[in-house]
C-alpha positions as CSV (number, residue, x, y, z in Angstrom):
1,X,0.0,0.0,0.0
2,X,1.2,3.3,-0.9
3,X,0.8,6.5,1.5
4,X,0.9,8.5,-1.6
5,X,-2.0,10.8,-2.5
6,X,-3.9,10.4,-5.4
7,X,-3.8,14.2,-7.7
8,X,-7.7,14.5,-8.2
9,X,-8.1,16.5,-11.2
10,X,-10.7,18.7,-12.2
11,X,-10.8,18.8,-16.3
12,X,-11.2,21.9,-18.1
13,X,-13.2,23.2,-21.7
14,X,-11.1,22.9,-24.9
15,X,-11.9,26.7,-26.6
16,X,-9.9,27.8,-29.5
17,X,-7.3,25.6,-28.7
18,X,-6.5,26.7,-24.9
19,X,-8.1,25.2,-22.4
20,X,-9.9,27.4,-19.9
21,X,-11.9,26.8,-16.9
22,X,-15.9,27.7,-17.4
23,X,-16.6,31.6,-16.8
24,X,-19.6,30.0,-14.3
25,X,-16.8,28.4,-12.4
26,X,-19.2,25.7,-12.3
27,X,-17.7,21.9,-12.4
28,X,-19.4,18.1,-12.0
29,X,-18.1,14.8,-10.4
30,X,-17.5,12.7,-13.0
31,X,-18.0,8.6,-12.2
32,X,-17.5,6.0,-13.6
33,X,-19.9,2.5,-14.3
34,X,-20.2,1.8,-10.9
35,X,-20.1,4.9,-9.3
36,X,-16.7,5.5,-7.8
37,X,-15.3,9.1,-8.6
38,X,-12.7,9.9,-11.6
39,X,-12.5,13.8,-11.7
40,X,-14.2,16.9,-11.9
41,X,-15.1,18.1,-15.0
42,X,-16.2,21.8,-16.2
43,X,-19.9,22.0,-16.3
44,X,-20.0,24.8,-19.4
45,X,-22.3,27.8,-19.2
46,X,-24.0,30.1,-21.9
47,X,-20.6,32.1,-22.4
48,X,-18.8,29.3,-23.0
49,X,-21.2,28.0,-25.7
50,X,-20.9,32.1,-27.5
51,X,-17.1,32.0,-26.7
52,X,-17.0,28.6,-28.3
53,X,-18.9,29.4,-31.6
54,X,-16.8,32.8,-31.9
55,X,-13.6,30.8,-31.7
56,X,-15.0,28.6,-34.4
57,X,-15.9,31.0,-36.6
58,X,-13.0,32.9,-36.6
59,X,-11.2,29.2,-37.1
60,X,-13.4,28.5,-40.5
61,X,-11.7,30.5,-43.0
62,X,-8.5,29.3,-42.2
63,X,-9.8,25.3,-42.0
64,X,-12.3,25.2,-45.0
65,X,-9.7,27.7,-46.9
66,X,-6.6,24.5,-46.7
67,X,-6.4,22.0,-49.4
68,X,-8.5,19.0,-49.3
69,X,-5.2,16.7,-49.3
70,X,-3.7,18.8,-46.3
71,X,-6.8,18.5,-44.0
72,X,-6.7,15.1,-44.9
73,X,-3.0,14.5,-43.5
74,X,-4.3,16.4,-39.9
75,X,-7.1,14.4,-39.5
76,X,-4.4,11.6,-40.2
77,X,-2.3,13.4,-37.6
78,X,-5.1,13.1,-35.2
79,X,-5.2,9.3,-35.6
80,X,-1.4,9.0,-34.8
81,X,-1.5,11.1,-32.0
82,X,-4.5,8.7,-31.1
83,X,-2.5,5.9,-31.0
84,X,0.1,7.1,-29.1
85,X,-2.0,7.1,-26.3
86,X,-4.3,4.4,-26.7
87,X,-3.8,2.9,-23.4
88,X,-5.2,5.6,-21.9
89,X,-7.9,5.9,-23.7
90,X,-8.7,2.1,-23.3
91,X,-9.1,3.1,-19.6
92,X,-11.0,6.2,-19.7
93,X,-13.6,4.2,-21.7
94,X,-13.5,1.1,-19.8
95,X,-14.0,2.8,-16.9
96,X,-16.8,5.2,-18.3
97,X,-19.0,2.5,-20.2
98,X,-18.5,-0.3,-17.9
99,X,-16.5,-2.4,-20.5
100,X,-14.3,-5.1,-20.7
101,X,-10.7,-4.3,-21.3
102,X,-10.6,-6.1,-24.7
103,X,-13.5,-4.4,-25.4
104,X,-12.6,-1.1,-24.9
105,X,-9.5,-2.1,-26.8
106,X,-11.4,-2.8,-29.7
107,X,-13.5,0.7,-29.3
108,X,-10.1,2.6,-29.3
109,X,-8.9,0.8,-32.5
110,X,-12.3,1.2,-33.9
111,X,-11.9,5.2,-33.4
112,X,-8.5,5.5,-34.5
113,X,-9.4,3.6,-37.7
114,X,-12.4,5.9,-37.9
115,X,-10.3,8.8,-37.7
116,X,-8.1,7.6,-41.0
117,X,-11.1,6.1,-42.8
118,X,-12.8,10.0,-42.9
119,X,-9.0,11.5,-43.7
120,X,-8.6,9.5,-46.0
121,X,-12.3,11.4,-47.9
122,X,-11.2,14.3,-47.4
123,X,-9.4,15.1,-51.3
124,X,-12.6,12.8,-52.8
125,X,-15.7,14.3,-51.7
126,X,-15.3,16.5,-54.4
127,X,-14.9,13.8,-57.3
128,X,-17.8,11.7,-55.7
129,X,-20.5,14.3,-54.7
130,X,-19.3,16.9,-57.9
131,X,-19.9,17.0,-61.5
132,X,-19.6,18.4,-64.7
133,X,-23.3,19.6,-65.7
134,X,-24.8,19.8,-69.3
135,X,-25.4,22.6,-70.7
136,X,-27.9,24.1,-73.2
137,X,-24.7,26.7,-74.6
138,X,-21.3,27.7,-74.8
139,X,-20.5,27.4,-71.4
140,X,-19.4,24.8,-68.5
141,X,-21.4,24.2,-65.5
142,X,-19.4,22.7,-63.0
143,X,-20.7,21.6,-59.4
144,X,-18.3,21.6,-56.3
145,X,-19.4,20.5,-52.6
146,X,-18.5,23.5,-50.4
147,X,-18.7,23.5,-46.1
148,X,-21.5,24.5,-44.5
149,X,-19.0,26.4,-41.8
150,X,-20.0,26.4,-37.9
151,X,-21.6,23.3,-37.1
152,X,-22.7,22.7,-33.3
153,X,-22.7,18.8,-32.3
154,X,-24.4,17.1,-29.4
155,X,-22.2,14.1,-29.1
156,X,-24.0,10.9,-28.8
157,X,-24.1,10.2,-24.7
158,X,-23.7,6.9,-24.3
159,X,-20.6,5.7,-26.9
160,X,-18.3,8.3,-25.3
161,X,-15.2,7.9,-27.9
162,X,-16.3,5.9,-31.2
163,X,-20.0,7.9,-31.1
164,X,-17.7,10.9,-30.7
165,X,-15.1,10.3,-33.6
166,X,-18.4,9.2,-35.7
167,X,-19.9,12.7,-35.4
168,X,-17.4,14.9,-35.3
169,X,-15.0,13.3,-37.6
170,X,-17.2,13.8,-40.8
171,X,-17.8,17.9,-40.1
172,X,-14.1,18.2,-40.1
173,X,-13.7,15.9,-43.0
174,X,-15.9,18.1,-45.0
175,X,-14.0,21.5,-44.1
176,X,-16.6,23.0,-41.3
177,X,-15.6,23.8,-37.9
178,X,-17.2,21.8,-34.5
179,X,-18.7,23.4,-31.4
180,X,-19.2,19.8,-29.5
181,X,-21.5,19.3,-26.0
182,X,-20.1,16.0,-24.9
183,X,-21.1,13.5,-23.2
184,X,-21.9,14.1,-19.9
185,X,-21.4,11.3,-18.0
186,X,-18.6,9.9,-19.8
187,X,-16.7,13.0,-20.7
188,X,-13.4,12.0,-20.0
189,X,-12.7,10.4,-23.8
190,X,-13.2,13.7,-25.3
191,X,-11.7,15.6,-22.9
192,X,-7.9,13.7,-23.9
193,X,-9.5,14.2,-27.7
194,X,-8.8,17.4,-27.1
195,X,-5.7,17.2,-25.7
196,X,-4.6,15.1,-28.7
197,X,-6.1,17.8,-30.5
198,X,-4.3,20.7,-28.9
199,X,-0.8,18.6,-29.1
200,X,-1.4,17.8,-33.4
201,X,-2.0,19.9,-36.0
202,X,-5.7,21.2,-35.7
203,X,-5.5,25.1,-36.0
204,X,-7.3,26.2,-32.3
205,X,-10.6,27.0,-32.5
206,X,-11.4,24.3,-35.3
207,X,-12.6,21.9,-32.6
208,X,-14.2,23.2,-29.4
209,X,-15.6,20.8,-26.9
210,X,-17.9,21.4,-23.9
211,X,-18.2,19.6,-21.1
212,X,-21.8,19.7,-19.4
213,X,-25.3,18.9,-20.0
214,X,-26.5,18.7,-23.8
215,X,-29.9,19.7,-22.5
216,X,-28.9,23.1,-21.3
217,X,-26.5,24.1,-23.8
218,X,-28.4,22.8,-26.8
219,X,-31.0,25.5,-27.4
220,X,-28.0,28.0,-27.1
221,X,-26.6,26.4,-29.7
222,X,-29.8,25.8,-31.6
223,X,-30.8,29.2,-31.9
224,X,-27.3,31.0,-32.3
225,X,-27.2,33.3,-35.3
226,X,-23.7,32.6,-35.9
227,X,-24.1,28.7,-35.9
228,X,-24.8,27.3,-39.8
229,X,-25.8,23.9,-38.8
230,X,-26.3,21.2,-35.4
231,X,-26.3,17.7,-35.1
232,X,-28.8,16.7,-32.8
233,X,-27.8,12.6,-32.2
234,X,-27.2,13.6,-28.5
235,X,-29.9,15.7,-27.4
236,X,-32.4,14.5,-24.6
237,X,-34.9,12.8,-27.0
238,X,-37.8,14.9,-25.1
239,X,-36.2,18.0,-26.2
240,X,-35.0,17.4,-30.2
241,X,-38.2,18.9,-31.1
242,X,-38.1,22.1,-29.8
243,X,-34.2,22.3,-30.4
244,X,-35.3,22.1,-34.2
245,X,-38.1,24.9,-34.1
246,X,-35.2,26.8,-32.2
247,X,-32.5,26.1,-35.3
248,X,-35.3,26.9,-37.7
249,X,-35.7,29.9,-36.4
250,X,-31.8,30.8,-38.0
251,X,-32.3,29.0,-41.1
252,X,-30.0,26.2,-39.8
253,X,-29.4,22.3,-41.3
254,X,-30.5,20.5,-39.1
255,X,-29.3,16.6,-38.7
256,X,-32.1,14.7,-36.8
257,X,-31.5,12.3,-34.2
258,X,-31.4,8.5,-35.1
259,X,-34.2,6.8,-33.6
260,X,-32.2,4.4,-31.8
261,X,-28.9,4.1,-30.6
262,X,-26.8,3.6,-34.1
263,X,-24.4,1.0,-33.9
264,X,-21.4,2.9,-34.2
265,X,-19.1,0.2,-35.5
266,X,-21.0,-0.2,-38.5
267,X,-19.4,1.8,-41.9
268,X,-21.0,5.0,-41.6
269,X,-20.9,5.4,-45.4
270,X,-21.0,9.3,-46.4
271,X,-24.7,9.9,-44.3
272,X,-22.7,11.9,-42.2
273,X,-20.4,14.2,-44.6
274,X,-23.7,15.5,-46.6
275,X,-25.5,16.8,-44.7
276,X,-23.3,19.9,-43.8
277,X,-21.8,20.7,-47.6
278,X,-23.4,22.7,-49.3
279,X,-23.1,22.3,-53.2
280,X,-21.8,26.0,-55.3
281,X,-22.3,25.8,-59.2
282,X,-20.1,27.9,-61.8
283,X,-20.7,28.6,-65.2
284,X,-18.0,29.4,-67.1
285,X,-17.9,30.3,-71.2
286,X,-16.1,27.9,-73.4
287,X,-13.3,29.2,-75.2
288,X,-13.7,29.8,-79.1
């Protein structure tokens, strides 16, 4: 037995690519399966979820403004860094979801590999979702997927790293910029994503995650002038309603919540990269 005490730590936000306590000064117990404490974790508040959303817009321009084939070797970077520390992420979610060690093993290796499967899109969208339009004239009419820009996800709630890579993954992918609620009860996967994140070579502000409960900091979110589009898979399913009158309210995309818990293994296909690209079309005169 050692007399040595444990270092309780108390987990902060990931904004912009520092990581700040909340302004409410407000923070959670976090547990794991069977109840025994892991850490404190920020409990974010309205400002967070503004500060968060200016951070990621100021981040687009830059992100969605890079080459298809660079984003797709920093999403690739992400997965590396992944790796590197896959032992502890094997323990944050066998300790969150109650899971065997092999099978939180196989839930690391099933995010890192998700991680490269979406980099790995990134310089083909535009060859399998553009084309080259017939025209009625002299001219070209060419049709190019564009990103949406700030897109606000509600992380799935109970698969705490593969749900998480699943949803967020794809926004990046596609050029936009993430404002993520995560899990609140198993937070601690995302909160070393974004410490991987902060340690490769995402610009800050691409990814901001927020620790807390969806429920209160979705309809901020939903109804933010400044946020282009929100994934709903993780809001309370009593409340997906209203946070969709709320986005509508802002013109927003809105991606509905599955009905059911998806199973998050499964090949996700490219259901989650369309529905936050927009499509631009250019004409352009044919040369004599």
């Amino acid at each position: 037995m050692s007399d040595r005490l444990a270092v309780r730590k108390t987990f902060k936000l990931y904004l912009g690519g520092a990581f700040p306590r909340s302004e409410s000064g407000r923070t959670y117990a976090v547990t794991d399966a069977r109840g025994v404490f892991l850490a404190n974790a920020a409990w974010a508040s309205r400002k967070d979820a503004r500060d968060a959303v200016v951070a990621a817009r100021g981040a687009f321009g830059t992100w969605s403004g890079a080459t298809a084939y660079n984003r797709g070797q920093v999403l690739y970077r992400v997965a590396e860094v992944m790796e590197g520390r896959h032992a502890q992420f094997c323990e944050e979610v066998a300790a969150g979801e109650g899971l065997s060690a092999g099978r939180a093993r196989a839930v690391v290796d099933a995010a890192v590999d998700r991680w490269v499967w979406y980099a790995g899109w990134t310089d083909k969208l535009a060859s399998v979702l553009g084309s080259a339009n017939p025209v009625a004239g002299p001219f070209f009419g060419f049709s190019t997927p564009e990103p949406t820009g700030v897109v606000a996800v509600l992380a799935p709630q109970r698969s705490s790293l593969l749900g998480l890579v699943s949803v967020l993954a794809p926004v990046l992918a596609c050029g936009n910029t993430a404002v993520v609620v995560t899990s609140r009860d198993r937070p601690l996967p995302a909160v070393t994503l974004g410490e991987v994140l902060a340690t490769s070579d995402v610009p800050g502000g691409v990814v901001n995650l927020l620790t807390g409960d969806a429920g209160e900091i979705g309809p901020w979110l939903a109804e933010h002038d400044d946020v282009d589009a929100i994934d709903l898979t993780g809001a309370p399913p009593a409340q997906a309603m209203e946070l969709e009158r709320l986005a509508a309210g802002s013109i927003k995309r809105v991606l509905r919540p599955p009905a059911e818990e998806p199973d998050w293994s499964a090949d996700p296909g490219l259901s989650r990269m369309t529905p936050f690209l927009e499509t631009k079309t250019v004409w352009h005169p044919k040369g004599v």
